[in-house]
MDAnalysis code that builds the backbone (N, CA, C; Angstrom):
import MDAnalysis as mda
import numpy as np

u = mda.Universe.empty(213, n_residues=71, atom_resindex=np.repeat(np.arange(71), 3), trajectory=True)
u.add_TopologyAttr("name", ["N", "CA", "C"] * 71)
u.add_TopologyAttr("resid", np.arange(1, 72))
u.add_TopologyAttr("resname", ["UNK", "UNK", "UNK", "UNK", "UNK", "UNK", "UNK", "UNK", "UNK", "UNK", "UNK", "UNK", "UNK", "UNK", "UNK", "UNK", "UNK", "UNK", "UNK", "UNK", "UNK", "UNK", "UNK", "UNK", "UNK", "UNK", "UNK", "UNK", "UNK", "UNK", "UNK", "UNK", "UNK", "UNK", "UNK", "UNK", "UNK", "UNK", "UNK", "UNK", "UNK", "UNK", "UNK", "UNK", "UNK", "UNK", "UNK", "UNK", "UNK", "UNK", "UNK", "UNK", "UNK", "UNK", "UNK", "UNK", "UNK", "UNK", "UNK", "UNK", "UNK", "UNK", "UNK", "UNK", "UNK", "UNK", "UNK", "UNK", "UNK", "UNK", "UNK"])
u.atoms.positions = np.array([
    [135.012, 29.759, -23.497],
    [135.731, 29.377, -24.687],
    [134.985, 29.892, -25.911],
    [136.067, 30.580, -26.879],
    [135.150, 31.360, -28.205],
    [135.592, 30.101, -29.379],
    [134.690, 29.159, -29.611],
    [134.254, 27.729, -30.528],
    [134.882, 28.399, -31.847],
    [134.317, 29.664, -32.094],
    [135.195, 29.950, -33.375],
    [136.404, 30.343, -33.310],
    [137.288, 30.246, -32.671],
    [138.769, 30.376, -32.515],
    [139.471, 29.380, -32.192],
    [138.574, 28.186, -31.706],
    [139.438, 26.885, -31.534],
    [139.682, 25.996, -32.731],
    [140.678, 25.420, -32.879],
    [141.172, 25.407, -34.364],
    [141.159, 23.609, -34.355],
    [140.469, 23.300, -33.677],
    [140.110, 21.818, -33.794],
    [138.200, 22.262, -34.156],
    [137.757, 22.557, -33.858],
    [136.416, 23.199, -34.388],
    [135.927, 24.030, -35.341],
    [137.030, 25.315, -35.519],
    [136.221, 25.945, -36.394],
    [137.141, 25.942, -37.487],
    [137.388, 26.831, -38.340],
    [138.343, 27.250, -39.746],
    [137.864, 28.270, -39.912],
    [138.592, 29.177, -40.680],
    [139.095, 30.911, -40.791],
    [137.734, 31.636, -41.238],
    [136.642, 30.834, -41.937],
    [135.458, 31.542, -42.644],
    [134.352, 31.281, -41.080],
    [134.640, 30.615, -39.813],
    [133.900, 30.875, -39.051],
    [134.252, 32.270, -38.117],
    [135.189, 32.901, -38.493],
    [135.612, 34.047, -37.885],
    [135.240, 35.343, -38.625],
    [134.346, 35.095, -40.065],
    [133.696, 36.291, -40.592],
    [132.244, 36.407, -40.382],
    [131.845, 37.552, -39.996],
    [130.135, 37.271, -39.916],
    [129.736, 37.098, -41.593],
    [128.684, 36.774, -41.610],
    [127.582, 36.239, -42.115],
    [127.413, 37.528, -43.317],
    [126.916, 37.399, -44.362],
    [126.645, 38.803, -45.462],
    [124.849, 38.772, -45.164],
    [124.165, 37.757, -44.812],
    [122.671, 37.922, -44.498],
    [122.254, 36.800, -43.578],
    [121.446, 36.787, -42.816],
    [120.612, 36.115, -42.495],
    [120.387, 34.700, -43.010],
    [120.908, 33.562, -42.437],
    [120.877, 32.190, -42.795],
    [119.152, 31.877, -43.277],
    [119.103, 31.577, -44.149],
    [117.522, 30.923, -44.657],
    [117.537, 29.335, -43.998],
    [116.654, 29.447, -43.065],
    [115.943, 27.998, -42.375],
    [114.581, 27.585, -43.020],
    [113.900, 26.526, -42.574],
    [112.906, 25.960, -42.793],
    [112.525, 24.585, -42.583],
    [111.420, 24.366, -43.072],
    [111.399, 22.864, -42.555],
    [112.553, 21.735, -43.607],
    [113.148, 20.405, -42.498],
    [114.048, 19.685, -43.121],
    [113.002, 18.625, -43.782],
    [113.933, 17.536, -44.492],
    [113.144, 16.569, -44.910],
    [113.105, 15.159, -43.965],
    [112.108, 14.698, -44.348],
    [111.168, 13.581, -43.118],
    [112.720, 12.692, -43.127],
    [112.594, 12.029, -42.232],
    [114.048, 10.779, -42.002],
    [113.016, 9.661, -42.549],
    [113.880, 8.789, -43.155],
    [113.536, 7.578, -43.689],
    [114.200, 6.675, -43.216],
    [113.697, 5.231, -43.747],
    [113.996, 3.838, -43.010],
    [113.388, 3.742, -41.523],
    [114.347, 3.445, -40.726],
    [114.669, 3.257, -39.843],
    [113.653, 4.051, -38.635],
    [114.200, 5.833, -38.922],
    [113.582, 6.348, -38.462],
    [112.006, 6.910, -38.828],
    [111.469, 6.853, -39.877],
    [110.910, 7.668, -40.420],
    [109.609, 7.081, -39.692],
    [108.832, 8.344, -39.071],
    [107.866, 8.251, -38.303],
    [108.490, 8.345, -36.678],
    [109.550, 8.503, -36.585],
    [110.251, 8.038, -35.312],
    [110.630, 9.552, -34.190],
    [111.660, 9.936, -35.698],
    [112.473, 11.068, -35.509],
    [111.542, 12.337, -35.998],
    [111.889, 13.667, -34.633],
    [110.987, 15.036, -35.058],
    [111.753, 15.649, -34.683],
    [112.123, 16.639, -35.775],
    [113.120, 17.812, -35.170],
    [112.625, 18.624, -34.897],
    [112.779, 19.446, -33.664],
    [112.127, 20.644, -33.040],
    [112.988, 21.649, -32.519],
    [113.676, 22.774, -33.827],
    [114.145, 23.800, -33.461],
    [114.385, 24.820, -34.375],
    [115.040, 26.426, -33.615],
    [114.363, 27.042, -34.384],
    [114.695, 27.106, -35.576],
    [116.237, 26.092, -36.263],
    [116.359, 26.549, -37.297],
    [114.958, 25.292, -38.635],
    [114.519, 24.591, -38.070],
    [112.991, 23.851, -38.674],
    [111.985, 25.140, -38.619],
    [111.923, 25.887, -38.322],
    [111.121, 27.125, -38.270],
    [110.559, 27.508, -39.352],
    [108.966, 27.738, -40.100],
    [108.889, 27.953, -41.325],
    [109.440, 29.183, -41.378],
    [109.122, 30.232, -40.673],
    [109.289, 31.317, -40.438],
    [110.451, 31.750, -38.903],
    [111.261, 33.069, -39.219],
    [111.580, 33.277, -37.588],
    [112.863, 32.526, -37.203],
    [113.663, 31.395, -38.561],
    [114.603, 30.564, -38.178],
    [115.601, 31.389, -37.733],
    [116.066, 30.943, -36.343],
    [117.675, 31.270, -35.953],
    [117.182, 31.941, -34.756],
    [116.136, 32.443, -34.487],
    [115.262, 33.458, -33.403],
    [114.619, 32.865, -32.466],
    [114.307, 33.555, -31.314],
    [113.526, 32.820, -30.079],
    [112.420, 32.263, -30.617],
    [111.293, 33.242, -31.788],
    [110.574, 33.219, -32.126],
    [110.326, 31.749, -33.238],
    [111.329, 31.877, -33.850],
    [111.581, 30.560, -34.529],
    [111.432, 29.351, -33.440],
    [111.706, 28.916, -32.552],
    [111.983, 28.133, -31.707],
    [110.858, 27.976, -31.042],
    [109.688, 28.800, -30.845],
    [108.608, 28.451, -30.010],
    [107.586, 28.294, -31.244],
    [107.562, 28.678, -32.338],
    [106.743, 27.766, -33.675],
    [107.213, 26.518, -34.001],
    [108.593, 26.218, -33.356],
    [108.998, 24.983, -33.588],
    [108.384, 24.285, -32.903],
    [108.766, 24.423, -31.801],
    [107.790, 23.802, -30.543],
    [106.627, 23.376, -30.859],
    [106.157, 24.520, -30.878],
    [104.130, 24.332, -31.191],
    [104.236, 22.971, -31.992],
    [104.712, 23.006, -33.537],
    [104.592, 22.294, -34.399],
    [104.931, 20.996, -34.063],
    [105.712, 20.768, -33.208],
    [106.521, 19.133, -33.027],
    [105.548, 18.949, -31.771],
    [104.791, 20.032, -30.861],
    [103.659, 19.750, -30.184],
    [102.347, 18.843, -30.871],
    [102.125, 19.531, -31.499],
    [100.508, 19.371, -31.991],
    [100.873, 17.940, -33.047],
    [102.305, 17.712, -33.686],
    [102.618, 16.702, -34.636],
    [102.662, 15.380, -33.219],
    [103.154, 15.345, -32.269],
    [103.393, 14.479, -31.578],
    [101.679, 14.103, -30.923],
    [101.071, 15.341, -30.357],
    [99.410, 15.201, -30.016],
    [98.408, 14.376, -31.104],
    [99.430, 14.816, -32.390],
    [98.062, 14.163, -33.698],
    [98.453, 12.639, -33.583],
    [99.536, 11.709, -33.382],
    [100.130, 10.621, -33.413],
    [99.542, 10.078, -32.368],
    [99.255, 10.383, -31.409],
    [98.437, 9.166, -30.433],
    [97.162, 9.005, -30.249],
])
């Protein structure tokens, strides 16, 4: 199934590519409830590399070593 052609999902501007490269980076911390709780780990949190394999395994690392520093 092509997600951008199903018309309960997408709309007409998901059927044009992109003019550049989406800018990712890190999001902001969750509060209340979660904050301290919730870690997002992917590649578009990527400082660098977002949207890429490469993005995705600095994600990793980072939500690694953030989860290692917490216990």
């Amino acid at each position: 199934m092509d997600w951008a052609r199903e018309r309960y999902t997408a709309t007409a501007a998901d059927a044009a590519w992109p003019s550049s490269h989406p800018q990712y980076g890190p999001v902001l911390a969750p509060a209340g409830l979660w904050a301290g709780r919730l870690l997002w780990a992917s590649t578009e949190t990527a400082a660098a590399f977002g949207g890429y394999l490469e993005g995705a395994l600095e994600a990793a690392v980072v939500a690694a070593d953030t989860v290692s520093a917490t216990r």
